[in-house]
C-alpha positions in Angstrom: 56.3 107.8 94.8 56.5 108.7 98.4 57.9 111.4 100.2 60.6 108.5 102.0 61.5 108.4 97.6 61.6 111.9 97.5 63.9 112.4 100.1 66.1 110.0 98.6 66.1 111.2 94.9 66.6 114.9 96.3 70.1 113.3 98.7 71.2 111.5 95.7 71.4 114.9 93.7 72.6 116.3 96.7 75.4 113.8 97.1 76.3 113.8 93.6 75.9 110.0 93.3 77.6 108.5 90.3 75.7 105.3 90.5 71.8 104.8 88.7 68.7 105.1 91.0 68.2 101.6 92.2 67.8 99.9 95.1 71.5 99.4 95.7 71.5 103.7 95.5 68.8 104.0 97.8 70.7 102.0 100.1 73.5 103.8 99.8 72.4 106.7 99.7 70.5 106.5 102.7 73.9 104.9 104.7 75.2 108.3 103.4 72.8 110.4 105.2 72.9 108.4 108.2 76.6 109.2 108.6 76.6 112.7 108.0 75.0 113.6 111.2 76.4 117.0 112.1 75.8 119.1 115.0 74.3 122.3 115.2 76.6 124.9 114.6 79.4 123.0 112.7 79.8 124.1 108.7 80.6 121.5 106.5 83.5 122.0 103.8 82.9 120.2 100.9 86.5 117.3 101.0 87.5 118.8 103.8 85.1 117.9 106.9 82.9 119.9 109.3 83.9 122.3 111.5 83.0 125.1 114.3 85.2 127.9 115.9 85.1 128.5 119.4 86.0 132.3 120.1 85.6 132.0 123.8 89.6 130.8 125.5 90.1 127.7 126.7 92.7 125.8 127.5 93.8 123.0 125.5 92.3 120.2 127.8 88.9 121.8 128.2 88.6 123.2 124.7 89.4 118.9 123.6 86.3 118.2 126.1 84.8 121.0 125.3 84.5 119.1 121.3 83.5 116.0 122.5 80.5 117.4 124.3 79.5 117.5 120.1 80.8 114.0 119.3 83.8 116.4 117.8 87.7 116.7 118.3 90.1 119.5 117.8 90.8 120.1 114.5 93.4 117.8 113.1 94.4 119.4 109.9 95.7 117.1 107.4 96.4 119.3 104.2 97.7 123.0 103.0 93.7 123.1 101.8 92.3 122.7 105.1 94.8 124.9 107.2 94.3 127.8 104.4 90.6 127.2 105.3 91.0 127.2 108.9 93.4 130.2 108.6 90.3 132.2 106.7 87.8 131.9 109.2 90.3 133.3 111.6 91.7 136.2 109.5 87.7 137.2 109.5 87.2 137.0 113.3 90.4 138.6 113.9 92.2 136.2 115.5 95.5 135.1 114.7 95.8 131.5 117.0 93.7 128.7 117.6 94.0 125.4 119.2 94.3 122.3 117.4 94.5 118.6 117.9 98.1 117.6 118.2 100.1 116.9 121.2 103.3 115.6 122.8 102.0 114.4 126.4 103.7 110.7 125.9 107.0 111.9 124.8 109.1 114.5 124.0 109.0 115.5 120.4 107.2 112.7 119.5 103.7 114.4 118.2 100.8 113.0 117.6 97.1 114.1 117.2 94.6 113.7 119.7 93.4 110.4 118.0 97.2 109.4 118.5 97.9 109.2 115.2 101.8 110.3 114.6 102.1 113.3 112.6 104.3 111.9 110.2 101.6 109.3 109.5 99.4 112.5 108.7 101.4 113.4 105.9 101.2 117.6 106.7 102.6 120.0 108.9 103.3 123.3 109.2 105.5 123.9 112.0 106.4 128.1 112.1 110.1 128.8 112.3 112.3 127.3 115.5 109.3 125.5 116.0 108.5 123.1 118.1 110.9 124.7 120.4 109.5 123.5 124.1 110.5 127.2 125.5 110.5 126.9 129.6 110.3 123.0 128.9 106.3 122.8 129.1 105.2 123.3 125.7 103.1 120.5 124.9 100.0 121.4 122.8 100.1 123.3 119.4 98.1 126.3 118.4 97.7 127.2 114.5 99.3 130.9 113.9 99.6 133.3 110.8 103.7 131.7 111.2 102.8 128.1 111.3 101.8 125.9 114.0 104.2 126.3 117.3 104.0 123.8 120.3 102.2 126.0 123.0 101.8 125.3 126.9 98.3 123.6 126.9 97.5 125.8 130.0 97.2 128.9 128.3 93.3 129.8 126.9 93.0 130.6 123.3 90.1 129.9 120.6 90.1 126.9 119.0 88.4 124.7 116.7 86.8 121.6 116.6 86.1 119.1 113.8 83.4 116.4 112.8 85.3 113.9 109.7 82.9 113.2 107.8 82.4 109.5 106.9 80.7 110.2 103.9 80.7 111.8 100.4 79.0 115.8 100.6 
């Protein structure tokens, strides 16, 4: 056995395959690892994706660029499980808001992520009381709080996350 075989028995434990070790494993296995390349500094969630928090403001426009520069996006939460996660790591910085990856830039009230994906297709939000509201009629991105999620003016700098899905199985 070599240490290519190794390295393939060790990711199939890793990965929890449910299929035997054979050549059709192998092959997925590696197509696995091949999709799970994650940049430095980004944790991986097990179901949930890979993510890192920015501490340093931006505004909403810079801090989208500012994930691509990883081959990330802002964080477009999809479930109660990955907000409540999000939500953690800020409760331990001590920061209650954080940029994420929806926007109304096309239309008015019609939000959508930053893959332009329309929330209700999502299937989860968590918009805080009166919210979206549009206050002083430029309120366009949206910023996770301790309330909910309220529609924010994009030039304002505040932390933010950024996300890497993952296209494979961890």
């Amino acid at each position: 056995m070599n240490f290519a075989h190794v390295l393939i028995f060790l990711a199939q434990i890793y990965y929890s395959s449910s299929t035997p070790f054979n050549q059709k494993s192998e092959s997925s296995c590696l197509s696995k690892l091949t999709k799970c390349k994650i940049p430095a500094g980004f944790r991986v969630t097990r179901g949930i994706g890979a993510y890192r928090y920015f501490n340093t403001p931006k505004d909403w426009n810079i801090a989208r660029k500012s994930c691509m520069n990883f081959g990330a996006h802002l964080a477009v939460i999809k479930s109660k499980k990955e907000e409540d996660h999000l939500r953690r790591i800020l409760k331990g910085k001590k920061v209650k808001d954080a940029w994420i990856g929806y926007h109304n830039h096309f239309a008015h009230n019609e939000w959508v992520s930053i893959m332009d994906e329309p929330l209700e297709r999502i299937g989860y939000k968590n918009w805080g009381k009166k919210e979206p509201n549009n206050a002083n009629g430029n309120q366009h991105c949206v910023k996770s709080t301790p309330l909910g999620w309220d529609d924010y003016s994009c030039s304002e700098a505040i932390p933010f996350f950024c996300k890497v899905d993952l296209n494979c199985q961890l």
